[in-house]
C-alpha positions in Angstrom: 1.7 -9.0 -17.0 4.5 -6.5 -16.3 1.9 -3.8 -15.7 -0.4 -6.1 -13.5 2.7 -6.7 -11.2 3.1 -2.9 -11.2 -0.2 -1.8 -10.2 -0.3 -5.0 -7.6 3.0 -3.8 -5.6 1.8 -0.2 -6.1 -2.0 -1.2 -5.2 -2.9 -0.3 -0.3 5.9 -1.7 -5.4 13.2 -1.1 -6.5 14.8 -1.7 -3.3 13.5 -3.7 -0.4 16.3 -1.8 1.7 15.1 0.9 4.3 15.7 4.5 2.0 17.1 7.0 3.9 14.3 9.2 5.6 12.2 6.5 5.6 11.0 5.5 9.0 9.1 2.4 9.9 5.6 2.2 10.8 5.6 -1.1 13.0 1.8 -1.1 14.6 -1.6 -0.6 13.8 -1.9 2.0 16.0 0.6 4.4 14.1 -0.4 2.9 10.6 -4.0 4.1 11.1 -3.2 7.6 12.2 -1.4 8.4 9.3 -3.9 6.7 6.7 -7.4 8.2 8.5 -9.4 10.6 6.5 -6.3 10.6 3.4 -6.4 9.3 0.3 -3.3 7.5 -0.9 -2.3 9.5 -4.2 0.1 8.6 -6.8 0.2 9.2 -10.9 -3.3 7.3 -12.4 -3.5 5.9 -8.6 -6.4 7.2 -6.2 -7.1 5.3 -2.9 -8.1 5.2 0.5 -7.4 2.4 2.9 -9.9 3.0 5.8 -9.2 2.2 9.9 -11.3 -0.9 9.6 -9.8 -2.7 7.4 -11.4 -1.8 3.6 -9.3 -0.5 0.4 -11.0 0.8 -2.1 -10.3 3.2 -5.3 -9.5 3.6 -8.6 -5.9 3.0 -10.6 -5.2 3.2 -14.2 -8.8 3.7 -14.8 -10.2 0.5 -13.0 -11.6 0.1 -9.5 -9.5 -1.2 -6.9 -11.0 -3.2 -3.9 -9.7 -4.8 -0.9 -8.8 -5.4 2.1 -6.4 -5.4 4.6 -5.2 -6.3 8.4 -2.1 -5.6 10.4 -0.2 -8.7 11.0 3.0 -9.3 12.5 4.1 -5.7 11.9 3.2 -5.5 8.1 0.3 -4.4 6.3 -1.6 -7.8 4.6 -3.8 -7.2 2.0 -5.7 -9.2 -0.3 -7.0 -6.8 -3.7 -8.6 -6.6 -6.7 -8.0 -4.7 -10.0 -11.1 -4.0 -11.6 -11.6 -8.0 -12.1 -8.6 -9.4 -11.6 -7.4 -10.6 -8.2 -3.8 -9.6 -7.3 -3.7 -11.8 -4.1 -2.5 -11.4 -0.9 0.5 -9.6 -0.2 2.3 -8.7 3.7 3.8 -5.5 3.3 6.5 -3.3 5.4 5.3 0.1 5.7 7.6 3.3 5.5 7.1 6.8 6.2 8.8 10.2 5.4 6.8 13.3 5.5 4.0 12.8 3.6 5.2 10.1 1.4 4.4 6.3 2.2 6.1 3.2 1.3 4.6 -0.2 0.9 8.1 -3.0 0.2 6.0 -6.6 -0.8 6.5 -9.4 0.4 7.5 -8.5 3.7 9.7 -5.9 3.3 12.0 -8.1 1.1 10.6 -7.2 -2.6 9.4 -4.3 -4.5 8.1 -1.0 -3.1 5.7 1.9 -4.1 5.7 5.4 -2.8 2.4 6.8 -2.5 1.3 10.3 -1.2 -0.7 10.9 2.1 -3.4 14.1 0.7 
């Protein structure tokens, strides 16, 4: 269970405070220049979240697919882990350098750093 909840709020996740250098991405607009044409990169995690809306990869040796939609100012996503369904999750979205942060559950729970490549 402990590694499900991992790979969910690291999958498109201990602070939910703002880290210094992180900046935060607050529309669609901005959010889709950084993710187009890069995979989202982290150790065992490989994915790419594409401008219209799809998620799809491979973590910890399963495939990951999804999909997501900008509401509010957060990244919402609803993803699967190989079979299992991790739900839906709004997420804040940080950026600094090449690094991005997801914070679930609205920016209030856990985060995962992932790399832009």
């Amino acid at each position: 269970m402990r590694f499900a909840c991992f790979v969910c709020a690291t999958v498109l996740a201990a602070s939910p405070i703002l880290a210094d250098g992180f900046d935060p991405v607050e529309s669609r607009d901005r959010f889709v220049a950084l993710i187009s044409d890069k995979t989202l990169t982290r150790l065992g995690i490989n994915l790419v979240v594409t401008p219209s809306g799809k998620i799809a990869g491979r973590a910890f040796g399963r495939n990951v697919t999804g999909a997501w939609q900008w509401n509010g100012g957060y990244f919402c996503r609803d993803l699967f882990w190989g079979e299992r369904d991790l739900g839906a999750n709004c997420q804040a979205v940080q950026i600094d350098g090449r690094t991005i942060r997801f914070v679930s559950d609205r920016g209030t729970g856990q985060y995962a750093d992932l790399v832009l490549r």
